[in-house]
TORZA-539357 format. One record per residue (C-alpha): x, y, z. Coordinates in steps of 0.5 Angstrom, whole numbers, padded with zeros to 4 digits, always signed. Example, Ala and Ser with C-alpha at 12.3 -4.5 7.8 and 13.67 -1.06 7.14 Angstrom:
+0025-0009+0016 +0027-0002+0014 
***
This chain:
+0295-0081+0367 +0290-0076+0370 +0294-0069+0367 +0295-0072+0361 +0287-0072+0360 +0288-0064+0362 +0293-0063+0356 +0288-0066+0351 +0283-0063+0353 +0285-0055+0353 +0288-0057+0347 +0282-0059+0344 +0278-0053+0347 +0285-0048+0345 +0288-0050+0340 +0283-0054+0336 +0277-0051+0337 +0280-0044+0334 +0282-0047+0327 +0273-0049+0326 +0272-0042+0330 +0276-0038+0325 +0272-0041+0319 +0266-0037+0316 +0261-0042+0319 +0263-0040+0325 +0266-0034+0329 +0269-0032+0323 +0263-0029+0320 +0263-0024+0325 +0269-0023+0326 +0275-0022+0320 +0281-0026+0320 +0285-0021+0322 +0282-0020+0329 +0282-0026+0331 +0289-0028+0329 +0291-0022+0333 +0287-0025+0339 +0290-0032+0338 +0296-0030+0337 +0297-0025+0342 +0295-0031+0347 +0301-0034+0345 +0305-0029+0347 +0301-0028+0354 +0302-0036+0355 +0309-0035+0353 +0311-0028+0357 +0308-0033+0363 +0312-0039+0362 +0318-0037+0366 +0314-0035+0372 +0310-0041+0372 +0315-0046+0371 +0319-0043+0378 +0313-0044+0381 +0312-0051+0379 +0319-0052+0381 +0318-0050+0388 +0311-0052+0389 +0309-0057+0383 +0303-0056+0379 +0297-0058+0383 +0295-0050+0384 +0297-0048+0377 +0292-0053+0373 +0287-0050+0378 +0288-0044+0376 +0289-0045+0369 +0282-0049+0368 +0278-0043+0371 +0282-0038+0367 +0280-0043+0361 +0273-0043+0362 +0272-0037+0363 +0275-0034+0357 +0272-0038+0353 +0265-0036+0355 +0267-0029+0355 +0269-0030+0347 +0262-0033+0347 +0259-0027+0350 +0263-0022+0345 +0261-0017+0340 +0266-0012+0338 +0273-0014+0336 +0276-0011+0343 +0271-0016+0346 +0275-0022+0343 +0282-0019+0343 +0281-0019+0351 +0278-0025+0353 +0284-0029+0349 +0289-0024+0352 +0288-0023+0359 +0284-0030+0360 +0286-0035+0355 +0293-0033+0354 +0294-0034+0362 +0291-0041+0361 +0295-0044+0356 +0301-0043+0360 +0298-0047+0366 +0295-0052+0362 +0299-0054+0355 +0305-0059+0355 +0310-0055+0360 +0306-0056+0366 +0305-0063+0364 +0314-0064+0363 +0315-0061+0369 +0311-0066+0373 +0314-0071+0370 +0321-0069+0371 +0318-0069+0378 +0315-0076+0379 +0319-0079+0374 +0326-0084+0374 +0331-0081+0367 +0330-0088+0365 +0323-0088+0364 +0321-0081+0362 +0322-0083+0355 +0315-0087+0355 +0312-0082+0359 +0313-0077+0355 +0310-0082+0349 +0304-0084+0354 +0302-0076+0355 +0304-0074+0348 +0300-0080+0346 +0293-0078+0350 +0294-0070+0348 +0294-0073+0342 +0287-0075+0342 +0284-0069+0342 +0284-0067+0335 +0281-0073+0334 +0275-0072+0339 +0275-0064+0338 +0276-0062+0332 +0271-0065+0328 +0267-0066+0335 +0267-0058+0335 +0265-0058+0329 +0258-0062+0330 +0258-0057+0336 +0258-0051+0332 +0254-0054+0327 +0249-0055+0332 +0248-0051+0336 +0251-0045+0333 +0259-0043+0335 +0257-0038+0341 +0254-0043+0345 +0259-0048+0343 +0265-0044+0346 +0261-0044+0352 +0260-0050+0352 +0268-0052+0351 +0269-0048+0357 +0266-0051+0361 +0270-0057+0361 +0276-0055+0360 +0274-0052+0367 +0272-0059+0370 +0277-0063+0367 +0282-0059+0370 +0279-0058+0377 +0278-0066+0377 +0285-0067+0376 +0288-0063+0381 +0284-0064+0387 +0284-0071+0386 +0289-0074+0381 +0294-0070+0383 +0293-0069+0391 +0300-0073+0393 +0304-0071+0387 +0311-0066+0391 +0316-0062+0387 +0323-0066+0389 +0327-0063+0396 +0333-0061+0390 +0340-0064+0392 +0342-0056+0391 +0339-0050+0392 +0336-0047+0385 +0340-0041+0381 +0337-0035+0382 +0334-0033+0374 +0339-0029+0373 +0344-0033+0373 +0340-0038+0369 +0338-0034+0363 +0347-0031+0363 +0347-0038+0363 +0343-0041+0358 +0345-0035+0352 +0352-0036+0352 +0351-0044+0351 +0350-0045+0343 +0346-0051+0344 +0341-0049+0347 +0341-0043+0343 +0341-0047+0336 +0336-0051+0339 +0331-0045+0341 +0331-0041+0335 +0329-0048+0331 +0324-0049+0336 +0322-0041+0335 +0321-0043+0327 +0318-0049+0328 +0312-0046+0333 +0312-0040+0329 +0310-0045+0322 +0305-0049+0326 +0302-0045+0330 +0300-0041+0323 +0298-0048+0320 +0293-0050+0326 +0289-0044+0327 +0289-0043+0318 +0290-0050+0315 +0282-0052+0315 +0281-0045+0313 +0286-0046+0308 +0282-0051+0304 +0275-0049+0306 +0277-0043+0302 +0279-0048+0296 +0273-0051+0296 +0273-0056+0300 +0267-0057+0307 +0269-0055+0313 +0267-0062+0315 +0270-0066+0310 +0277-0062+0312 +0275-0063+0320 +0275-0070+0318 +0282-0070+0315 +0285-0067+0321 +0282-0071+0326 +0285-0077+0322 +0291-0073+0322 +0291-0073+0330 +0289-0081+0330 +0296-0082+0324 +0300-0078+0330 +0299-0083+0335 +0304-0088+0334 +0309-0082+0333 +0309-0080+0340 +0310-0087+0343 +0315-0090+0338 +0320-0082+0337 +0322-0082+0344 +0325-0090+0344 +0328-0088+0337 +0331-0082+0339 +0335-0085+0345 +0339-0089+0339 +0340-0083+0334 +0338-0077+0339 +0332-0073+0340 +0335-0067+0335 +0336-0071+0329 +0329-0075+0331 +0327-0067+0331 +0329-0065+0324 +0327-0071+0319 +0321-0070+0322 +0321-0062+0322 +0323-0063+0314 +0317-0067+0314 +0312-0062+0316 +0316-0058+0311 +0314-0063+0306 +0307-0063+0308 +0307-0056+0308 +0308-0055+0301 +0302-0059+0299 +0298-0054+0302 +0299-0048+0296 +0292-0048+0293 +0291-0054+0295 +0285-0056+0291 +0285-0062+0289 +0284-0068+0293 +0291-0071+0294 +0293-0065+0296 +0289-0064+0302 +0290-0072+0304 +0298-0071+0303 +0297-0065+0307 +0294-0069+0313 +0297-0075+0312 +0304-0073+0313 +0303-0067+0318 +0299-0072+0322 +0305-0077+0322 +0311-0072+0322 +0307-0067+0328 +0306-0074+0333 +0313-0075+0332 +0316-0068+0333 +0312-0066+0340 +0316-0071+0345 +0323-0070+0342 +0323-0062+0345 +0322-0064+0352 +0326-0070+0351 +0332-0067+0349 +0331-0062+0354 +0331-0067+0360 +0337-0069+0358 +0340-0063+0357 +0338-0059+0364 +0334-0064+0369 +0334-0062+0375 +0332-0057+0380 +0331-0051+0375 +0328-0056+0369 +0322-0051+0370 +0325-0044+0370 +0329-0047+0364 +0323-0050+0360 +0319-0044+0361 +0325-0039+0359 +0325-0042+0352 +0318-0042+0351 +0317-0035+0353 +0323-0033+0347 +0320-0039+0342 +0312-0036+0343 +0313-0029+0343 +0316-0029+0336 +0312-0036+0334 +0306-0033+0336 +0307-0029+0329 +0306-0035+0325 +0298-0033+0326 +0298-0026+0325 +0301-0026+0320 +0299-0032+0316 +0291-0028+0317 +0294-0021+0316 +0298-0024+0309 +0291-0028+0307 +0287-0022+0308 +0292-0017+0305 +0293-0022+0298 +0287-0024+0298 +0289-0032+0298 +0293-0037+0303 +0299-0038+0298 +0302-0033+0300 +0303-0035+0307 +0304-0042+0305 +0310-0040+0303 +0313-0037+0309 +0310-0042+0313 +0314-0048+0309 +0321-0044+0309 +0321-0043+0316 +0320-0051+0317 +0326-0052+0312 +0330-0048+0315 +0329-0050+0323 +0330-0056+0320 +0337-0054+0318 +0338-0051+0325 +0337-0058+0328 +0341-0062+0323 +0347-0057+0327 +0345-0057+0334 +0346-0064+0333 +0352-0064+0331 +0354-0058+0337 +0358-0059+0343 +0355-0061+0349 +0352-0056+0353 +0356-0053+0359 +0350-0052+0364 +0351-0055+0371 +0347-0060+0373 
***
């Protein structure tokens, strides 16, 4: 599928083209950790403010112009990143530009099309088939990134992975994409309001936010530190690169085969033995300067991570299909990045204040364990009272 192309690649340019920038051998010799963890967190939180607007757009007038947009936006913020000279120079091109591009391009938009376009019965292997090819771009971009930087040096390589997160996405929405149409809903959508009164007061879907909001604050810490973590610990930024690509490739089956096995035992319990996992793999990270550790990691974040990704749209699909999927989607990502866009913040501010990553580790592997407890419950909670 054309859009899951474009997912892969604006994760690739994003989200793992920042855990090799933030390295010293890239933009972190020139900028401190602490500047471009505000600058990569803060972009979360704009994605996220962004997350309802863009999903009622999507609901209404599908996903086509969003993806324009957001492949502009992209570039452009990544080539202003790459002209930066001060810290507010930085801060700006992730806030006001990359930010923005996240919300058009990452996964939400790409769960919205297919709620559009496809049957309940067969969403499951769809979403394992867009999570299976997003899932390709730690493989190609994190050591590809890497190579890039090291070649070319990180200012040109960021223009450069501008540049095609723009045409890809640009591709693919005049092309690709040109016949796909939001639904006529069988009703008309509620208005925001109305929505949002409805979703606090059903404890499902708020047990299930506030575990999504722990998990993203704890991964999005790990991707934009764990190869600083170890290079810190002695190891080269290229041989942990090379362990994170494996980890991308160790997370493929996991996007394929989690949604099939979540329609037997339910997608939150599927949710949190993966999450415990991620815990686990966490855990290996503290001063992590001996191989196993490092491969432990890897290993077990990559397999336990494929697995996860699928399961949030899942459950929410089930849950709350229809006409509002989109505002629904974009009203818990808002409330899940704004505080998960901490995790990198904090994770660079704790490493900076103490010295070391062990710290951060910690709260980092806490969270996960708790999340995981909280979807053990939403598990087990009533069904959600949301009219369909």
């Amino acid at each position: 599928m054309a859009i899951a192309v474009s997912v892969m690649m604006a994760f690739g340019v994003i989200l793992y083209g920042f855990s090799i920038f933030v390295t010293e051998t890239a933009a972190g010799a020139d900028f401190s950790k602490t500047v471009l963890s505000i600058a990569y967190g803060g972009s979360v939180v704009v994605g996220g403010l962004l997350a309802v607007p863009v999903g009622t757009w999507a609901d209404r007038r599908g996903v086509r112009s969003i993806l324009a947009v957001g492949g502009v936006l992209a570039g452009t913020g990544m080539w202003l990143f790459s002209l930066s000279q001060t810290p507010w120079q930085v801060v700006a091109a992730w806030w006001i530009l990359i930010g923005p591009a996240s919300a058009m391009l990452f996964y939400e938009v790409a769960f919205i099309a297919l709620d559009q376009s496809s049957r309940p019965q067969d969403r499951p292997r769809a979403l394992g088939v867009v999570t299976l090819i997003g899932g390709l771009a730690g493989i190609v971009f994190i050591p590809g990134t890497e190579r890039l930087v090291a070649g070319v040096g990180w200012r040109q390589a960021a223009a450069v992975l501008g540049l095609m997160v723009t045409g890809t996405a640009l591709l693919t929405s005049t092309t690709a994409l040109r016949g796909l149409r939001p639904p006529a809903p069988s009703i008309r959508p509620i208005d925001s309001g109305r929505l949002l009164r409805r979703l606090i007061s059903d404890r499902r879907f708020a047990v299930h936010t506030m575990a999504m909001l722990l998990v993203f604050f704890a991964v999005q810490g790990l991707f934009a530190h764990r190869v600083a973590v170890f290079d810190e610990a002695g190891f080269a930024v290229a041989t942990v690169a090379a362990w994170a690509a494996a980890a991308s490739a160790l997370s493929l089956p996991g996007r394929w085969i989690a949604p099939l096995v979540a329609t037997r035992f339910g997608a939150p319990n599927v949710q949190a033995a993966t999450t415990a996992l991620l815990a686990v793999g966490t855990v290996l990270m503290f001063n992590g300067s001996s191989g196993w550790q490092l491969a432990g990691h890897f290993i077990l974040f990559g397999l336990a991570f494929g697995a996860f990704l699928p399961l949030r749209a899942m459950t929410m699909s089930d849950w709350f299909s229809g006409s509002s999927y989109g505002a629904t989607m974009g009203s818990q990502w808002t409330v899940v990045t704004i505080f998960g866009a901490m995790g990198p913040v904090l994770t660079g501010l704790l490493r900076d204040a103490t010295n070391g990553y062990a710290t951060g580790i910690v709260l980092l592997a806490s969270t996960l364990a708790i999340a995981a407890v909280l979807l053990v419950v939403v598990a087990r909670a009533p069904a959600p009272i949301l009219d369909r």
